[in-house]
LUMKOL-520941 format. One record per residue (C-alpha): x, y, z; residue number from 1. Coordinates in pm, whole numbers, plus 32768, in hexadecimal, padded with zeros to 4 digits. Layout:
REC   xx   yy   zz pos
REC    X    Y    Z NUM
...
END
This chain:
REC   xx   yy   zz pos
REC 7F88 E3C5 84AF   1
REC 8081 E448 83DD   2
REC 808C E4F7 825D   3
REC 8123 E469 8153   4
REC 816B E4C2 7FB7   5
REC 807E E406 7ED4   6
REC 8188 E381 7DFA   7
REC 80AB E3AB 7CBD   8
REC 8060 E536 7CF0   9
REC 8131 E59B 7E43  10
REC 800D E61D 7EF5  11
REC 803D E5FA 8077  12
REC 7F44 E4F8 80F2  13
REC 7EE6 E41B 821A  14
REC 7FAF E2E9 8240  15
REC 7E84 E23E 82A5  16
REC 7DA5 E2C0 815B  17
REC 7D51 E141 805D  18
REC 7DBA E225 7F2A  19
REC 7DFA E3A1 7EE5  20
REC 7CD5 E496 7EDB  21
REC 7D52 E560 7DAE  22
REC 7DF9 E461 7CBA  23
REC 7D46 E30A 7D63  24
REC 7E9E E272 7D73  25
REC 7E90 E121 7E40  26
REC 7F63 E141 7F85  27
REC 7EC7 E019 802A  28
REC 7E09 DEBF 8016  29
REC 7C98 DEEC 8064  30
REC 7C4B DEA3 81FC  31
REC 7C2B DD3C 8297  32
REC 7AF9 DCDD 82B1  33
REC 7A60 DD11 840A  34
REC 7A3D DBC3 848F  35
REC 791D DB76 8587  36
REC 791F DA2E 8685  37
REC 77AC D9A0 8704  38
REC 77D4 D993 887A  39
REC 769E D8EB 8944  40
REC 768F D8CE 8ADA  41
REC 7575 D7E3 8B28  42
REC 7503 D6CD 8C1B  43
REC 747A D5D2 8AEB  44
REC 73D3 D50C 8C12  45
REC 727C D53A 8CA5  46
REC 71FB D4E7 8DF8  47
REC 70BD D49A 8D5C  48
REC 7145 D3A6 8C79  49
REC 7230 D2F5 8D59  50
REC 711C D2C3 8E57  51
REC 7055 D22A 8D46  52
REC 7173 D176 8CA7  53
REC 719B D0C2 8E12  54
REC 7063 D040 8E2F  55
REC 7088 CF99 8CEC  56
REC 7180 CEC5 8D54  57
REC 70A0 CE5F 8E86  58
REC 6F89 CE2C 8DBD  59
REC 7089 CD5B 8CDA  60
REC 712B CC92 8DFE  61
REC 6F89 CC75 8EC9  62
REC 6EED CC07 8DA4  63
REC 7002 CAF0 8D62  64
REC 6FE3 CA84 8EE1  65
REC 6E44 CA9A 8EDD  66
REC 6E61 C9DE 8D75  67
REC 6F26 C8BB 8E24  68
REC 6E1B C8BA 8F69  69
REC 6D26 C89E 8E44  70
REC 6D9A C772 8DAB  71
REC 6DAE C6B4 8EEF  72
REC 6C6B C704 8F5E  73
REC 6BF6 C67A 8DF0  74
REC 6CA4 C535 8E4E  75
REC 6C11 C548 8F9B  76
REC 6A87 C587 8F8B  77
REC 6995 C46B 8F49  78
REC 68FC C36F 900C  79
REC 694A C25C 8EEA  80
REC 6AB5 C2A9 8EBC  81
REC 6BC9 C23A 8FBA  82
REC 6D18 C306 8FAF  83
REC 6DC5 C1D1 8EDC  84
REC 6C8A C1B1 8DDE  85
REC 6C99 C328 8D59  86
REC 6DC3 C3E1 8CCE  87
REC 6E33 C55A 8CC1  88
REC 6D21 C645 8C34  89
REC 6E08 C6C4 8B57  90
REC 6CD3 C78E 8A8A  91
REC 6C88 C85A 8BC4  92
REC 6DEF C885 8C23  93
REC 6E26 C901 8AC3  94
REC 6CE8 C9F5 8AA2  95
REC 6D29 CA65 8C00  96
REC 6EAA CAF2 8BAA  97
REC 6E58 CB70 8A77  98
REC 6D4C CC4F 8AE5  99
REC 6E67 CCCB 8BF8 100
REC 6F47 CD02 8AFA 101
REC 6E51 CDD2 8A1D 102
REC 6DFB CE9C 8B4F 103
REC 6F62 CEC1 8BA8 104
REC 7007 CF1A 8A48 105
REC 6E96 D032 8A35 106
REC 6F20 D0C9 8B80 107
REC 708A D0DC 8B06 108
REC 7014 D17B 8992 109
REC 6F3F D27C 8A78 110
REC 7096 D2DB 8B30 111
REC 715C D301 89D5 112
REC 7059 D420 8986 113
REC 7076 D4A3 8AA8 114
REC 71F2 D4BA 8A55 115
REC 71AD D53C 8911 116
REC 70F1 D662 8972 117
REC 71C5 D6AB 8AA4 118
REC 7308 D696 89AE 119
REC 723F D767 8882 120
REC 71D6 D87C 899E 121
REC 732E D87D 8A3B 122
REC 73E9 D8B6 8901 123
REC 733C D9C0 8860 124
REC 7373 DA6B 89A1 125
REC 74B8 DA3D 89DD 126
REC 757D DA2D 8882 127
REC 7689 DB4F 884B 128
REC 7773 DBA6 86FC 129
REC 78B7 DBFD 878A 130
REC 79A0 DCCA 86D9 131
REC 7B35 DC1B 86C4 132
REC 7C4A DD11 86F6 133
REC 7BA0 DE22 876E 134
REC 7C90 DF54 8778 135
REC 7CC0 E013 8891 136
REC 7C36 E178 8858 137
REC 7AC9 E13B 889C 138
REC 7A8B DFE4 8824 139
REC 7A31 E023 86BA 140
REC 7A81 E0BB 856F 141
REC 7982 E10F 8453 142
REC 79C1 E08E 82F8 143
REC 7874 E113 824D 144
REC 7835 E259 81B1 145
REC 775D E364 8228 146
REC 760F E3D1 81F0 147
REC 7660 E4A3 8104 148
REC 7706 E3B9 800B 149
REC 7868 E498 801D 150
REC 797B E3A6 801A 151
REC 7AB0 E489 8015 152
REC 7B30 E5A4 80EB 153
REC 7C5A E67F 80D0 154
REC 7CE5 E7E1 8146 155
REC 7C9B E91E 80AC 156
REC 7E06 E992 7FFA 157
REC 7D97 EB0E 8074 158
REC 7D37 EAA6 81CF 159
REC 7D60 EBEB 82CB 160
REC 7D1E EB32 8404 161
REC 7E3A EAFB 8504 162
REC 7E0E E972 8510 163
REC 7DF2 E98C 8383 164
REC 7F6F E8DB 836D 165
REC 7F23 E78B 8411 166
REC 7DEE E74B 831B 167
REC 7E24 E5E3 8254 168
REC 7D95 E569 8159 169
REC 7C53 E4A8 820F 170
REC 7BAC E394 8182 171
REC 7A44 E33A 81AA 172
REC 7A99 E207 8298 173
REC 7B18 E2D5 83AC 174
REC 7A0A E2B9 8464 175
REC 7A18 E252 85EE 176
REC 78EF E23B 870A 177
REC 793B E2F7 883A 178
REC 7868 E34F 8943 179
REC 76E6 E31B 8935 180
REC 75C0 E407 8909 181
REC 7451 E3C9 88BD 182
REC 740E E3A8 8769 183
REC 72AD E330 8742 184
REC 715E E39E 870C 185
REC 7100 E350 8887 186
REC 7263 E3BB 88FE 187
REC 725F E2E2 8A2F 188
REC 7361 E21B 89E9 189
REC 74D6 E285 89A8 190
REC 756D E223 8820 191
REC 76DF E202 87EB 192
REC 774F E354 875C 193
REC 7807 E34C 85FD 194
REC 7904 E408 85D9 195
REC 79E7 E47C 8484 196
REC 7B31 E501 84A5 197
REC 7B9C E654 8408 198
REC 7D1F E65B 846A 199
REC 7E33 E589 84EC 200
REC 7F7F E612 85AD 201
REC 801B E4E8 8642 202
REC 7F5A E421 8725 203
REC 7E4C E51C 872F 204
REC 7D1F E56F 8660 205
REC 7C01 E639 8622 206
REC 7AC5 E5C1 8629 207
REC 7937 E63D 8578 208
REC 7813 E588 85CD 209
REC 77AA E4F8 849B 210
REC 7628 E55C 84D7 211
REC 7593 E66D 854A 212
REC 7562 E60B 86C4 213
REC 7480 E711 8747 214
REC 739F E86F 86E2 215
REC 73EA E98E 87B6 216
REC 743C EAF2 87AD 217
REC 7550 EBA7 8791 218
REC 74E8 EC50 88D1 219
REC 73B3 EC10 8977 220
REC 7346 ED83 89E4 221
REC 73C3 EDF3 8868 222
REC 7458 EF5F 8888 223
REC 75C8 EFB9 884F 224
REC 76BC EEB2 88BE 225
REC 77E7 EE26 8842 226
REC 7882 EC9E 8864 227
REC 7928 ECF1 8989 228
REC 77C0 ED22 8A4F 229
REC 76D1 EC8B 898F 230
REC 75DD EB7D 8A2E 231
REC 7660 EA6A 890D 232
REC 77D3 EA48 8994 233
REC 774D EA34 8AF7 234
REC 767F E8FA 8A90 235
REC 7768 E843 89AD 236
REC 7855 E853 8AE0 237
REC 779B E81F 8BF0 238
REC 7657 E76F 8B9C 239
REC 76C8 E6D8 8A70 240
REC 7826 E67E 8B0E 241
REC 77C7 E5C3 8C1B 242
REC 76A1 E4F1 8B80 243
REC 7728 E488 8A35 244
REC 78A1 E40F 8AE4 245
REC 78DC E373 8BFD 246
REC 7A0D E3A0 8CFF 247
REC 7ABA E2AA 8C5D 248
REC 7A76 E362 8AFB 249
REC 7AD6 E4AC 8B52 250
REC 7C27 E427 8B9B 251
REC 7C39 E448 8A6C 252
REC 7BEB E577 89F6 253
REC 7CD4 E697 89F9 254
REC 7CE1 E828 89C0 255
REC 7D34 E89A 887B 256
REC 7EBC E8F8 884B 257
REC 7E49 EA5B 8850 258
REC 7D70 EA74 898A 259
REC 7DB1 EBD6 899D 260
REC 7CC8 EC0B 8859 261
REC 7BE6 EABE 888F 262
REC 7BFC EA68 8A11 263
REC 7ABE E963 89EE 264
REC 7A9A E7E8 8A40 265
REC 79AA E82B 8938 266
REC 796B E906 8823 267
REC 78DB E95A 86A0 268
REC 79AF E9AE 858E 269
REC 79FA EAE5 8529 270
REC 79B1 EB66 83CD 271
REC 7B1D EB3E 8351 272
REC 7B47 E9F3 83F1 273
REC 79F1 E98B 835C 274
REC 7AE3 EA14 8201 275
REC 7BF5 E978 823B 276
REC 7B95 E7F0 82C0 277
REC 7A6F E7DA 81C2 278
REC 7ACE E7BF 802C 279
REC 79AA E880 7FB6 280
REC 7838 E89A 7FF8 281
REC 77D0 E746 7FB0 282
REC 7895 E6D5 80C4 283
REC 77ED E7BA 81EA 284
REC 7690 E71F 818D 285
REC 7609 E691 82FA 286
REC 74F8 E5C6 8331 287
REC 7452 E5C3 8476 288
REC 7422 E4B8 8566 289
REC 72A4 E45F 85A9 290
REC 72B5 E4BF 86DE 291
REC 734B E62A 8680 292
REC 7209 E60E 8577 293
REC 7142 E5ED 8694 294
REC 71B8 E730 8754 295
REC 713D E7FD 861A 296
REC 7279 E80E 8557 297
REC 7212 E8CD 8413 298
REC 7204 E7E5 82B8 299
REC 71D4 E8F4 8164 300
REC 7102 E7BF 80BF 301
REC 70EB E8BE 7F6D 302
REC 7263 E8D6 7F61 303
REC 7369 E7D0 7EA4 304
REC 73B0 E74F 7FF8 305
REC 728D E70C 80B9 306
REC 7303 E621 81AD 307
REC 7419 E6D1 8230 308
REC 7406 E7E0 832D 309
REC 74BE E935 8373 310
REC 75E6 E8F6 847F 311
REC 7672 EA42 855F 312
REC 77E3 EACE 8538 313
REC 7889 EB59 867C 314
REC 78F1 ECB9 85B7 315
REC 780A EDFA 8596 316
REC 774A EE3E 8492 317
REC 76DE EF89 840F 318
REC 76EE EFEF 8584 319
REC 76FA EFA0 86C2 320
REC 7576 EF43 86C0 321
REC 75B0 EE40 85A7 322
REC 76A2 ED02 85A5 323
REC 773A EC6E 8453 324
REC 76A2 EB1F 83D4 325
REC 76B7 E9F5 8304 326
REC 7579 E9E2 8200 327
REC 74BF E8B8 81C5 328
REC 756F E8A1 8062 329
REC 76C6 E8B1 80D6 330
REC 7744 EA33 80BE 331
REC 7780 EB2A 819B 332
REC 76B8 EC68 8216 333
REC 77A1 ED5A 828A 334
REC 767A EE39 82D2 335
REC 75FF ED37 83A8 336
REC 74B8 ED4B 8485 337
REC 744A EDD4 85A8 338
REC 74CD ED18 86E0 339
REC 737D ED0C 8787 340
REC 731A EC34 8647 341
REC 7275 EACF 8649 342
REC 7287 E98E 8577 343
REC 73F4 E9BC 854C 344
REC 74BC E864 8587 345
REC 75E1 E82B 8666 346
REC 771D E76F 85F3 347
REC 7814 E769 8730 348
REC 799A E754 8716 349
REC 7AB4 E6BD 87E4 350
REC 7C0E E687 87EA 351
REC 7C7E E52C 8870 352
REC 7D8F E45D 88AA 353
REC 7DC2 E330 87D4 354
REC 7E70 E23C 88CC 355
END
């Protein structure tokens, strides 16, 4: 990913962005279409209805022998009638066949439902879309908005943060699944995790989960504690980590540039980076995921946004027994609350490779 100058009001932006954030200048057609191809893998043949389809034809090929036998035996029975003095008995011959055909052609329509319902069952059960051109990072990029109905990012132009310099321009369609995590009410089964990207420096980027994945504390036993020791960074990177990626995944995923300030696999923002990435409050609203609902993430239904939920910040509040957050309408609380506090969602971060 590289920046470029809008050439309608120079502001650096994403080479990637569909028009510029501040002026709305064009720099690209709209996206392709994703196309789709039906695939089906089934065996449109029965046993069933071959076996019955088989004894049609015997029941076809007896009845015309049996029909024949008939007709001689006609000819054949009587005490007045010699074998020159009576002909063929065509009528019985005739009767006799057509009832075997009848019986024969019901047997055969019996088999064709069989094949029916074998085909119907099959197909419903085995019918996939399959996505064309599938790039390689993770199989699958997002072109919808988010919850929240923000469809534009861009850097803060008084960003302190030490990453602020490689923030672009973002547009909402950034959007990639990575990794999986439950996401449900029931939480037993494991959802494709969606992720938005904050900042590009060359084939790397930054990653937010676009929901709220989770409600936990800052730190379980509350107290004092700062980022460095709090129970939250030891689950986003080791029981997080190693359930929502697999090996394959975490290939992927890389230390930040400055390791010596954010060593983690995975981590939260900071209050300047949550600044910096994010153009005002608007664009921090989160939503949680049901299943995050489910763990007792906290909804204010009184307030102007009462679907979305709080979301933790790595940095200290007003001290060490309090940790900044995200509110549920988008701004900051640099006073923060108290680490030990509930109902507060989780938004995990990661740094990956793009190829």
């Amino acid at each position: 990913m590289a920046l470029i100058k809008c050439p309608e009001c120079g502001l650096s932006i994403s080479d990637k962005a569909a028009a510029c954030p501040n002026c709305g200048y064009p720099l690209r057609p709209a996206p392709e279409p994703v196309e789709y191809e039906l695939q089906k893998t089934y065996n449109s043949d029965s046993s069933a209805a071959g076996f019955l389809r088989f004894l049609a034809v015997l029941v076809w090929i007896g009845g015309l022998v049996l029909a024949i036998i008939a007709g001689y035996s006609e000819k054949m029975v009587g005490t007045y009638y010699t074998y020159s003095e009576k002909a063929f008995g065509w009528g019985i011959f005739f009767t006799a066949l057509c009832t075997y055909a009848l019986y024969g052609g019901l047997i055969w329509s019996v088999a064709s439902l069989f094949d029916d319902v074998h085909n119907i069952r099959t197909l419903l059960s085995s019918l996939q879309l399959s996505k064309k051109n599938v790039s390689r990072f993770t199989g699958k990029k997002q072109q919808s908005h988010n919850k929240s109905g923000h469809t534009k990012l861009q850097s803060s132009d008084n960003a302190d943060d030490e990453m602020a310099d490689s923030v672009p321009s973002v547009s909402a369609e950034d959007l990639f699944t990575f990794g999986s995590y439950p996401q449900t009410d029931d939480g037993d089964v494991d959802s494709p995790i969606v992720w938005q990207i904050l900042a590009k420096k060359g084939d790397k980027a930054l990653l937010i989960s676009q929901y709220a994945l989770e409600s936990l504390p800052y730190n379980a036993d509350g107290g004092n504690v700062a980022w460095e020791n709090c129970s939250l960074r030891s689950w986003l990177n080791d029981e997080f980590f190693n359930r929502a990626f697999s090996s394959d995944e975490k290939a992927y995923i890389i230390k930040p540039d400055d390791a010596s300030k954010n060593p983690d696999n995975v981590f939260l923002l900071s209050s300047s980076d949550a600044k910096a990435y994010f153009h005002g409050d608007s664009s921090r609203v989160c939503l949680p995921t049901d299943y995050a609902n489910s763990q007792g993430i906290h909804l204010d239904e009184q307030s102007s946004a009462p679907s979305s939920c709080y979301w933790w910040l790595r940095s200290s509040g007003a001290d060490d027994g309090f940790a900044e957050c995200v509110c549920n309408d988008g701004s900051i609380s640099s006073r923060g609350y108290e680490v030990g506090s509930t109902g507060i969602g989780v938004r995990p971060c990661i740094w990956v490779l793009l190829s």
